[in-house]
Structures are given as structure tokens and as C-alpha cells.
C-alpha positions as CSV (number, residue, x, y, z in Angstrom):
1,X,8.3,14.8,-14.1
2,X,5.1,13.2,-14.9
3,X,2.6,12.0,-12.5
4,X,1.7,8.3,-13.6
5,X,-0.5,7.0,-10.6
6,X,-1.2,7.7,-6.7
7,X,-3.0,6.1,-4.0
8,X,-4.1,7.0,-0.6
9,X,-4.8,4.1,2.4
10,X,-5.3,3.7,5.9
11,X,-2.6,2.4,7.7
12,X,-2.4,0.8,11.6
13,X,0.8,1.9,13.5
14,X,1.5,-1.3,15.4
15,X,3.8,0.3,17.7
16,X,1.2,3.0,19.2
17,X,-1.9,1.0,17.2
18,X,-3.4,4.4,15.6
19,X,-4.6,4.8,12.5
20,X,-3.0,7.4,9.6
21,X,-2.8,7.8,6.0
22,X,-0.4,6.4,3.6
23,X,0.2,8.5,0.2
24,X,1.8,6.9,-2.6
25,X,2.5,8.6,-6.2
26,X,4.3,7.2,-8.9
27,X,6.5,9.3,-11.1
28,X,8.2,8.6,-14.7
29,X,11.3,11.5,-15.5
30,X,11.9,13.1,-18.7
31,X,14.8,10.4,-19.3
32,X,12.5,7.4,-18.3
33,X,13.6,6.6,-14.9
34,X,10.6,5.6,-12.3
35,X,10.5,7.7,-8.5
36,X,7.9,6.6,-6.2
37,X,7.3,9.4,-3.2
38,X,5.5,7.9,-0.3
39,X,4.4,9.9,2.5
40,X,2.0,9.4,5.8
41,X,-0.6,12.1,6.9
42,X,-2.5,12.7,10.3
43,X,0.9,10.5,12.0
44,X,2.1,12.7,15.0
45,X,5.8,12.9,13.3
46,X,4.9,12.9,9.5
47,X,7.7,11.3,6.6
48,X,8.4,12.0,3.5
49,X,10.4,9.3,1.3
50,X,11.2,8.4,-2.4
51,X,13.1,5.4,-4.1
52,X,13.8,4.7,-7.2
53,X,12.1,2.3,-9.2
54,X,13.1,0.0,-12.3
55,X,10.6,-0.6,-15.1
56,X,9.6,-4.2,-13.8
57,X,9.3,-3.0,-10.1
58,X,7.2,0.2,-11.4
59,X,4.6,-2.6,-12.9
60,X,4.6,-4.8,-10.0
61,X,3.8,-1.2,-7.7
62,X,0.8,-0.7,-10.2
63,X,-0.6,-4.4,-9.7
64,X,-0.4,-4.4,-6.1
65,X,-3.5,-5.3,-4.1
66,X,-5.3,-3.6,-1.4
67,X,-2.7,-5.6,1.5
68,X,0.5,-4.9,-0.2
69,X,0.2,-1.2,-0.5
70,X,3.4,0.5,1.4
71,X,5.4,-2.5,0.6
72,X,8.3,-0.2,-1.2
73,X,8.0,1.8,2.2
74,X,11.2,-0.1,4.1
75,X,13.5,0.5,1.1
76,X,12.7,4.0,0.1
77,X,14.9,7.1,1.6
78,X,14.3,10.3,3.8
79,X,12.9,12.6,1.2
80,X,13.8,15.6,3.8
81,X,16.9,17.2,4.0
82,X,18.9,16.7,6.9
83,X,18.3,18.5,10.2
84,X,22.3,18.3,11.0
């Protein structure tokens, strides 16, 4: 896979109201398909997860601004394995 873009941002819990980090990286596979991985750092319970992207949503993640970074977050997958 090749790396195409990432970002990193601060992020407000509004449940507990602390701050952590939101990662971001945008992906393109050998046979063109788009995989964004997002992530969250310094959060006590840390996720992982991915979703696949078509072209037009791949361009519309690259033009977002500042306040819509992590909107892709709600659709995307657990990127762990399960713990059953």
C-alpha cells in the first residue's frame, strides 16, 4: 500500500470533555482501492479503525477543513481483531 496523506488533530471528548489526538492516513492499494486508518492517541482506551473509501469520497477527505476532520470516524470499522 502506498501512503497518500495523513493528518494529526486535537480532539475534545464530549463525554469526559478531555482532550486527545486524532490520526488520520490515507492509503491507495496496488489495485486502486482507497483505505483510510484513523486512530486516537493519549485517549485512556485507544481505537484503531479503517473504512474503505471510493475515489470521489478519497477527494472530498483530502479537501476537508480544519472542523470536518474525523468526519469518516462513525462509519469506519474496529481495525483490532476481536477479543472473543
Amino acid at each position: 500500500m502506498q501512503l497518500l496523506a495523513s493528518r494529526k488533530y486535537s480532539v475534545i471528548d464530549y463525554q469526559t470533555m478531555s482532550e486527545f489526538i486524532g490520526n488520520e492516513r490515507l492509503f491507495r492499494t496496488p489495485a486502486g482501492a482507497f483505505v483510510l486508518h484513523l486512530s486516537s492517541e493519549r485517549k485512556l482506551e485507544a481505537e484503531e479503525r479503517i473504512i474503505r473509501l471510493n475515489v470521489r469520497d478519497a477527494i472530498t477527505w483530502l479537501n476537508q477543513t480544519p472542523d470536518e476532520f474525523g468526519c469518516f470516524w462513525e462509519y469506519a470499522v474496529d481495525a483490532r481483531p476481536n477479543k472473543n
